[in-house]
TORPA-4810 file (N, C-alpha, C, O; in nm, 3 decimals):
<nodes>
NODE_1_0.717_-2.713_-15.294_0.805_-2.795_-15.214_0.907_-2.861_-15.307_0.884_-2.966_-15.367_X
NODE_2_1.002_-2.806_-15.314_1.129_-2.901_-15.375_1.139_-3.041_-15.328_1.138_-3.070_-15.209_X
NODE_3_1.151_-3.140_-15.439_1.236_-3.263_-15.438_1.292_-3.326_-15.322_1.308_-3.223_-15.256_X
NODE_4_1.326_-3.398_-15.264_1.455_-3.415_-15.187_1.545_-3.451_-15.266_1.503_-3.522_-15.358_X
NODE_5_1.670_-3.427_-15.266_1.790_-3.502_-15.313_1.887_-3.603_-15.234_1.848_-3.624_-15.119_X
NODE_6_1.967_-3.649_-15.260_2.084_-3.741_-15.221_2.142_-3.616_-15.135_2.157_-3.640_-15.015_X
NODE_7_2.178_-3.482_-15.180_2.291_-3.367_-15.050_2.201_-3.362_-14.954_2.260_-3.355_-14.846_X
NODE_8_2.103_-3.363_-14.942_1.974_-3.376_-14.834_1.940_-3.485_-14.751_1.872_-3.468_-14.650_X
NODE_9_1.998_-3.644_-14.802_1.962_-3.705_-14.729_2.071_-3.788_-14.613_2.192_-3.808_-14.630_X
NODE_10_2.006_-3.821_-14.518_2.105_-3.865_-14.439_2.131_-3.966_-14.466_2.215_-3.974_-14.377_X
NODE_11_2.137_-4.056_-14.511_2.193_-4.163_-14.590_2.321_-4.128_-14.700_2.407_-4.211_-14.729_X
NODE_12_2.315_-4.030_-14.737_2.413_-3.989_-14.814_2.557_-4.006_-14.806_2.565_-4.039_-14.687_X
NODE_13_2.654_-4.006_-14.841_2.782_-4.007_-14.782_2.876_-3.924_-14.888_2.952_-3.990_-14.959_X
NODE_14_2.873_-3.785_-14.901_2.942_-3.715_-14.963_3.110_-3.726_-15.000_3.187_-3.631_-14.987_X
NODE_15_3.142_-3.836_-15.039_3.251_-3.873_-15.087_3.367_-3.762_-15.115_3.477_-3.755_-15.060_X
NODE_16_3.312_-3.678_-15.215_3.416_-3.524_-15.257_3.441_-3.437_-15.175_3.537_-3.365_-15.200_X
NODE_17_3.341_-3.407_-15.007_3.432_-3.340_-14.965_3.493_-3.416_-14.916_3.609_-3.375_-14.916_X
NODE_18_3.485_-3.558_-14.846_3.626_-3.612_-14.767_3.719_-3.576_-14.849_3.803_-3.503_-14.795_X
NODE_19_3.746_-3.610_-15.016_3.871_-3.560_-15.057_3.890_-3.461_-15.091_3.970_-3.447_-15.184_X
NODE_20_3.825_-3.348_-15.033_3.832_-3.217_-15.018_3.881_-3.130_-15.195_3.967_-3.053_-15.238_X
NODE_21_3.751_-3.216_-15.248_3.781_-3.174_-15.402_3.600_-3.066_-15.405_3.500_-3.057_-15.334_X
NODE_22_3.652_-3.008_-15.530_3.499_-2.893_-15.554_3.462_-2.908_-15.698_3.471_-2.817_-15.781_X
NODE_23_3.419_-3.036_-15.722_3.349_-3.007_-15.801_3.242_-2.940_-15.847_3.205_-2.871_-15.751_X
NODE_24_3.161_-2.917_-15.953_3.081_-2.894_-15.999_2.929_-2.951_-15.918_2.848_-2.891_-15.849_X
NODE_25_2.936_-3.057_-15.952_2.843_-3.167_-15.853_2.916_-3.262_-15.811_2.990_-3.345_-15.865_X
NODE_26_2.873_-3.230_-15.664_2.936_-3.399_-15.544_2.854_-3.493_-15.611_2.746_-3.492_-15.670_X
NODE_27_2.962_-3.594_-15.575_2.940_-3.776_-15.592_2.958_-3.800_-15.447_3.034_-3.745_-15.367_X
NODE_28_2.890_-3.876_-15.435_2.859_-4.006_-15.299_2.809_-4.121_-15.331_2.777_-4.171_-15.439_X
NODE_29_2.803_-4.179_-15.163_2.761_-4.320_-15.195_2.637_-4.279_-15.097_2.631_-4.195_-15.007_X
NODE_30_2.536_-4.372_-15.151_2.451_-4.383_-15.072_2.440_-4.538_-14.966_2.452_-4.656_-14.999_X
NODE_31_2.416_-4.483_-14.846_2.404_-4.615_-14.737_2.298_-4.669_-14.668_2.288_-4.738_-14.566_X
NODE_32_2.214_-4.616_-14.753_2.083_-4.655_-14.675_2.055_-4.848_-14.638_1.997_-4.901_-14.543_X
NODE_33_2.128_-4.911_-14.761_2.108_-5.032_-14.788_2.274_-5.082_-14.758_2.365_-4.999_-14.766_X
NODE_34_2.298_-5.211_-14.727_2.388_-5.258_-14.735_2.472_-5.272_-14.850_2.409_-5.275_-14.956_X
NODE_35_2.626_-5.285_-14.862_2.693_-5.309_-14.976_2.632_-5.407_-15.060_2.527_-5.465_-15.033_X
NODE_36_2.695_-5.422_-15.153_2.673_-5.513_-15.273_2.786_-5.611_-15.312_2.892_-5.549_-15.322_X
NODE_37_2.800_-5.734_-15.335_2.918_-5.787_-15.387_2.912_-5.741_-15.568_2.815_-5.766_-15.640_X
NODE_38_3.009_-5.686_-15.604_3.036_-5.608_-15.733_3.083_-5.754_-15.811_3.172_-5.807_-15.745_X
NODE_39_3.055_-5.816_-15.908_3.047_-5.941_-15.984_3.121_-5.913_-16.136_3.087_-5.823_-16.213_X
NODE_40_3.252_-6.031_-16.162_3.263_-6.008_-16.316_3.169_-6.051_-16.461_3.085_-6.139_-16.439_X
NODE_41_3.171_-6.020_-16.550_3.149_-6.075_-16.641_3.152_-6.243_-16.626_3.064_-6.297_-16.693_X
NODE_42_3.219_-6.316_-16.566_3.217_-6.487_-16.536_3.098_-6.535_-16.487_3.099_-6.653_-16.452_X
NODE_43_2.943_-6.442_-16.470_2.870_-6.485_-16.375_2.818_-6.620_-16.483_2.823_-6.632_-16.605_X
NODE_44_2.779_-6.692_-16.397_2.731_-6.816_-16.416_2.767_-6.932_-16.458_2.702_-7.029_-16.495_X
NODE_45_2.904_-6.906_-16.446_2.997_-7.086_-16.473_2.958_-7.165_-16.407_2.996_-7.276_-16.447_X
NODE_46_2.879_-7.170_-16.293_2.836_-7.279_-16.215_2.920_-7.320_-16.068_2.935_-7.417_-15.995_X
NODE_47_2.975_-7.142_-16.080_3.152_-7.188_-15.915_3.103_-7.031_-15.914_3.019_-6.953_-15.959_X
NODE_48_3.225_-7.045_-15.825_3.222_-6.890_-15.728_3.333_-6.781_-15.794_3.358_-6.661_-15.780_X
NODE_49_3.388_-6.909_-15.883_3.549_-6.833_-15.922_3.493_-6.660_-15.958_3.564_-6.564_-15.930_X
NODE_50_3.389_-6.649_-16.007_3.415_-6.497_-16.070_3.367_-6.381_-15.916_3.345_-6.260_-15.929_X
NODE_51_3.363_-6.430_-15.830_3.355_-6.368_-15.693_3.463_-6.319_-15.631_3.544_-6.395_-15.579_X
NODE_52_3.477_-6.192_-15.629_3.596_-6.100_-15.532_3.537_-6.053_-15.421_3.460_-5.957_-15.414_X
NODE_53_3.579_-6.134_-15.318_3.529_-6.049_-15.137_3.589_-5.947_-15.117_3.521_-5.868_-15.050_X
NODE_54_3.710_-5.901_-15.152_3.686_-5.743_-15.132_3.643_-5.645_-15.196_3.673_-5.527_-15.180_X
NODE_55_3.536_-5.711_-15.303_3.497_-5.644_-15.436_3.354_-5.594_-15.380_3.261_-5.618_-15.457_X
NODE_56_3.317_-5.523_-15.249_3.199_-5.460_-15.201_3.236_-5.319_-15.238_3.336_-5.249_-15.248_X
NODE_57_3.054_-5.309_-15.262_3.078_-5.159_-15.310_2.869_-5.099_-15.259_2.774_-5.176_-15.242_X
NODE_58_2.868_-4.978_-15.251_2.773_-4.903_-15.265_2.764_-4.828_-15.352_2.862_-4.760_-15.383_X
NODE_59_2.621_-4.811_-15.434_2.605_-4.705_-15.505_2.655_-4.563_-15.509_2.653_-4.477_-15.421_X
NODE_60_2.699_-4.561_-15.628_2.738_-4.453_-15.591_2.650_-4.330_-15.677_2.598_-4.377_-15.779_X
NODE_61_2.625_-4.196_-15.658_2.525_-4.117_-15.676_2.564_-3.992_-15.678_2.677_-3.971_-15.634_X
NODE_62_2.491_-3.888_-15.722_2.539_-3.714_-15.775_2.463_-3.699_-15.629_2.410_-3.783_-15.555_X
NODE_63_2.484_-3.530_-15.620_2.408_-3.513_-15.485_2.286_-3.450_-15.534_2.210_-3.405_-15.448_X
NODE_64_2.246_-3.437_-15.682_2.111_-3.401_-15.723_1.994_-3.492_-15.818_1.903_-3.469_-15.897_X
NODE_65_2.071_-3.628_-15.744_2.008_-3.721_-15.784_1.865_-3.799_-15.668_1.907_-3.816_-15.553_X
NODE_66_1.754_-3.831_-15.683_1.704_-3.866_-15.589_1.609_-3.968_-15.554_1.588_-4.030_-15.658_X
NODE_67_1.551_-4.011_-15.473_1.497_-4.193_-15.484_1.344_-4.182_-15.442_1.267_-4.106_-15.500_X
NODE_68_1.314_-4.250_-15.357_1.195_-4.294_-15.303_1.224_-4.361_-15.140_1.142_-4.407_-15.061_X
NODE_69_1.367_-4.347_-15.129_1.412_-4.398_-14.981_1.427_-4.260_-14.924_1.406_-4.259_-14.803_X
NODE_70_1.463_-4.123_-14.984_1.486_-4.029_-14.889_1.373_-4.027_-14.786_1.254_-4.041_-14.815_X
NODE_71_1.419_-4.009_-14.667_1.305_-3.964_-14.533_1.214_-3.846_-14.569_1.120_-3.839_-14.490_X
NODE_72_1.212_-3.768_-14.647_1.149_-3.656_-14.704_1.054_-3.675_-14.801_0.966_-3.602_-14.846_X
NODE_73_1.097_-3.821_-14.831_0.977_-3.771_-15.027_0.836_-3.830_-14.946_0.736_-3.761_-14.968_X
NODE_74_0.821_-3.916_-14.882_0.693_-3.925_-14.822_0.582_-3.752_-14.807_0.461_-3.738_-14.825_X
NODE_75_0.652_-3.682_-14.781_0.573_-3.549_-14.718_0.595_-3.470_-14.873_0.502_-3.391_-14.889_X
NODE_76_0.676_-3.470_-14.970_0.689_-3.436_-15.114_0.562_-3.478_-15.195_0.501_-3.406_-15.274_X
NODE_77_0.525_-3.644_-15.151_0.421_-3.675_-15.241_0.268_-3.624_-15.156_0.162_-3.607_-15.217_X
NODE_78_0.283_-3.607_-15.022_0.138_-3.559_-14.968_0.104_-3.470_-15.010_-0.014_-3.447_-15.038_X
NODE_79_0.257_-3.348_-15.037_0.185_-3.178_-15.076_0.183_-3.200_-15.211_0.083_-3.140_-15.252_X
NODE_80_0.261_-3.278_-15.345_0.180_-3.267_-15.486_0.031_-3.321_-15.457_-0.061_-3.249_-15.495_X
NODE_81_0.000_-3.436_-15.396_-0.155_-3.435_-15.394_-0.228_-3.358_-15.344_-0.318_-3.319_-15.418_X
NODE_82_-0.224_-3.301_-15.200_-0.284_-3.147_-15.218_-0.311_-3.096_-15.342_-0.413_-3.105_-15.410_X
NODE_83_-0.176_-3.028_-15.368_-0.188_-2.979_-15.534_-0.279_-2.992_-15.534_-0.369_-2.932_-15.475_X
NODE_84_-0.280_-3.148_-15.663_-0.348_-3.185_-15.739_-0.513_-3.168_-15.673_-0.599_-3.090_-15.715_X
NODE_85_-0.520_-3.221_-15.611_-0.648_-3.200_-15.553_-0.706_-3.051_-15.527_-0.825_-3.039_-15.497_X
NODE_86_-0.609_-2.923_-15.539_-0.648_-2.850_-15.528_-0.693_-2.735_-15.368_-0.770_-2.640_-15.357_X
NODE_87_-0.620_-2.791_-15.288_-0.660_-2.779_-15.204_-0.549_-2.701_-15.114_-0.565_-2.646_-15.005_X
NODE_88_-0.418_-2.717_-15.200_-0.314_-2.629_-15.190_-0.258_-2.574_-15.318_-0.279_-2.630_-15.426_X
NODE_89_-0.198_-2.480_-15.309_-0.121_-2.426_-15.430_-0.007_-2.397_-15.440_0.057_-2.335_-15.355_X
NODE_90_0.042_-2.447_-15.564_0.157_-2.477_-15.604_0.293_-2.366_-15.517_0.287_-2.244_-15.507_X
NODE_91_0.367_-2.425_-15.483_0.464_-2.363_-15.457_0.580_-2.227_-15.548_0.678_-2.181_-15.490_X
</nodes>
């Protein structure tokens, strides 16, 4: 059983083809989670000054990169324990 990846998951958001570029490997963002406020170097003066509100961003990710949030790796880790246990064999 292969991996899941980021091109696999629906959370994904394949960035390169919207700009209808071909790379080698797609970049995306992943959306499973909400944005992030993206922070300068100023953190902790004790103010907000180093805070940009339109400075949200999501991870961004290869499409053969992969997590522990894909909807898939749950059923990835049941069949390596098979495996391991022996009780299935390796793919």
């Amino acid at each position: 059983m292969e991996r899941p990846t980021c091109k696999t998951c629906p959370h994904w958001d394949d960035i390169d083809a919207e700009l209808d570029e071909a790379p080698d490997v797609h970049e995306g963002v992943c959306r499973r989670f909400p944005p992030v406020l993206l922070t300068s170097d100023e953190v902790g003066k004790g103010d907000c000054s180093h805070l940009d509100p339109t400075n949200w961003a999501q991870p961004a990710t290869c499409e053969n990169w992969s997590c522990g949030e894909h909807p898939g790796f749950a059923a990835v880790l049941r069949h390596a324990e098979l495996v391991r246990q022996g009780i299935l064999r390796p793919d």
